[in-house]
NULUM-153318 format. One record per residue (C-alpha): chain; x, y, z; residue in one letter. Coordinates in steps of 0.2 Angstrom, whole numbers, always signed. Each point is the difference from the previous one (the first is absolute). Example, Ala and Ser with C-alpha at 12.3 -4.5 7.8 and 13.67 -1.06 7.14 Angstrom:
BEGIN
  ch     c1     c2     c3  aa
   A    +62    -22    +39   A
   A     +6    +17     -3   S
***
This chain:
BEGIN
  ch     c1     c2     c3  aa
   A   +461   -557     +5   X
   A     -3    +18     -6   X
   A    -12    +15     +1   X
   A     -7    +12    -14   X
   A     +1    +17     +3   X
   A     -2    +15    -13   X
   A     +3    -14    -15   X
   A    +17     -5     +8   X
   A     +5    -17     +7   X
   A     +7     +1    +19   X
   A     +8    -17     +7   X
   A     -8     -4    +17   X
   A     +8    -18    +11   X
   A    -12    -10     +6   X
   A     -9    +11    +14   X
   A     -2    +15    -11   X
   A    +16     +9     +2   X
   A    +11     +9    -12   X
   A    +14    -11     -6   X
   A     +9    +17     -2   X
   A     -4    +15     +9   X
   A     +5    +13    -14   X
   A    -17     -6     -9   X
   A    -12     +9    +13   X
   A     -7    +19     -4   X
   A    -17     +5     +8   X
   A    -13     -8    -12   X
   A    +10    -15     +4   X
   A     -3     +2    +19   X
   A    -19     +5     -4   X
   A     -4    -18    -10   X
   A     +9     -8    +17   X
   A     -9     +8    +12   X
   A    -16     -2    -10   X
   A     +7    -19     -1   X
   A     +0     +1    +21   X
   A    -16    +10     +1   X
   A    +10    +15     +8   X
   A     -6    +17     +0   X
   A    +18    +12     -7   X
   A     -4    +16    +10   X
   A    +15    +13     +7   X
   A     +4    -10    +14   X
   A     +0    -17    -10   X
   A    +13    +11    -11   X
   A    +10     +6    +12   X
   A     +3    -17     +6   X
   A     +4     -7    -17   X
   A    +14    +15     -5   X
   A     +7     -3    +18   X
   A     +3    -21     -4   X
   A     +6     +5    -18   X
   A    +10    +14     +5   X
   A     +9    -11    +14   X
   A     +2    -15    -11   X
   A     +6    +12    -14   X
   A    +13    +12     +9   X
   A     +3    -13    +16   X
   A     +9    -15     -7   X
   A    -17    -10     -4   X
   A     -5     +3    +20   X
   A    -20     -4     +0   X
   A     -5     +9    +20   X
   A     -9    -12    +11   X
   A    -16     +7     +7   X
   A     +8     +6    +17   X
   A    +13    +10    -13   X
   A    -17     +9     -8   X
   A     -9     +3    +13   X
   A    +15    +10     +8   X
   A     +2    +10    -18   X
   A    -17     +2     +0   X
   A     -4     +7    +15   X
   A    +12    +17     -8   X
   A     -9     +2    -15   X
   A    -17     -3     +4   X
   A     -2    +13    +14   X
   A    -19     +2     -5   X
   A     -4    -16     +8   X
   A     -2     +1    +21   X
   A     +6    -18     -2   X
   A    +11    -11    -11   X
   A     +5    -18     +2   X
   A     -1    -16     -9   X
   A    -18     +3     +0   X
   A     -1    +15    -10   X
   A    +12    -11    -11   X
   A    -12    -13     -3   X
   A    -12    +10     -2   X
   A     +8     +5    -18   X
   A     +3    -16     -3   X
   A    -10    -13    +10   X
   A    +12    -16     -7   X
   A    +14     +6     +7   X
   A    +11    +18     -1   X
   A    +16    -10     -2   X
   A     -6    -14    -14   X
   A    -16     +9     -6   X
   A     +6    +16     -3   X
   A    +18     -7     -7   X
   A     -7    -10    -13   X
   A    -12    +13     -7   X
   A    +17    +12     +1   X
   A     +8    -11    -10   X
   A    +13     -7    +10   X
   A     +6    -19     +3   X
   A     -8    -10    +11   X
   A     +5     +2    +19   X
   A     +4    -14     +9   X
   A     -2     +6    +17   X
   A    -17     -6    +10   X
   A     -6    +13    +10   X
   A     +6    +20     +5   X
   A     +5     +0    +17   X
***
């Protein structure tokens, strides 16, 4: 399978994920998330640079939920509240799965974040 983005051809696996990370830039992440009828706002962001930077500069480690709530609750002190809700509100399929495929990465194989 494959996606169109910008005139180039990216090579997707069967449920929609990059076959090779490297591919992904930012219009590549908006035609998935428009894919997943998700809205990309600064939170939705910063969840998506925290998965590629950890998968990047981490040994291809992909954080459960549990692990991004716990960074989470650092960077996003303008919230009175964060936990795997404020998560899923960003990405209503799943932080872990949802947000990973539209960042690019491979597929997780793990089922749930806690």
């Amino acid at each position: 399978m494959s996606i169109e983005v910008n005139g180039q051809t990216i090579e997707t696996n069967a449920a929609g994920y990059l076959a090779n990370h490297e591919d992904w830039n930012e219009d590549v992440a908006k035609f998935l998330a428009e894919e997943e009828g998700v809205t990309l706002d600064e939170k939705a962001w910063d969840i998506i640079n925290h998965l590629r930077d950890e998968f990047i500069n981490n040994a291809g480690n992909q954080p459960n939920e549990r692990n991004m709530v716990k960074h989470f609750k650092k960077v996003w002190t303008d919230l009175d509240k964060v936990d795997s809700k404020a998560l899923y509100n960003c990405f209503p399929r799943g932080p872990a799965k949802q947000a990973g495929r539209i960042a690019g990465l491979p597929e997780t194989k793990r089922k749930g974040g806690y």
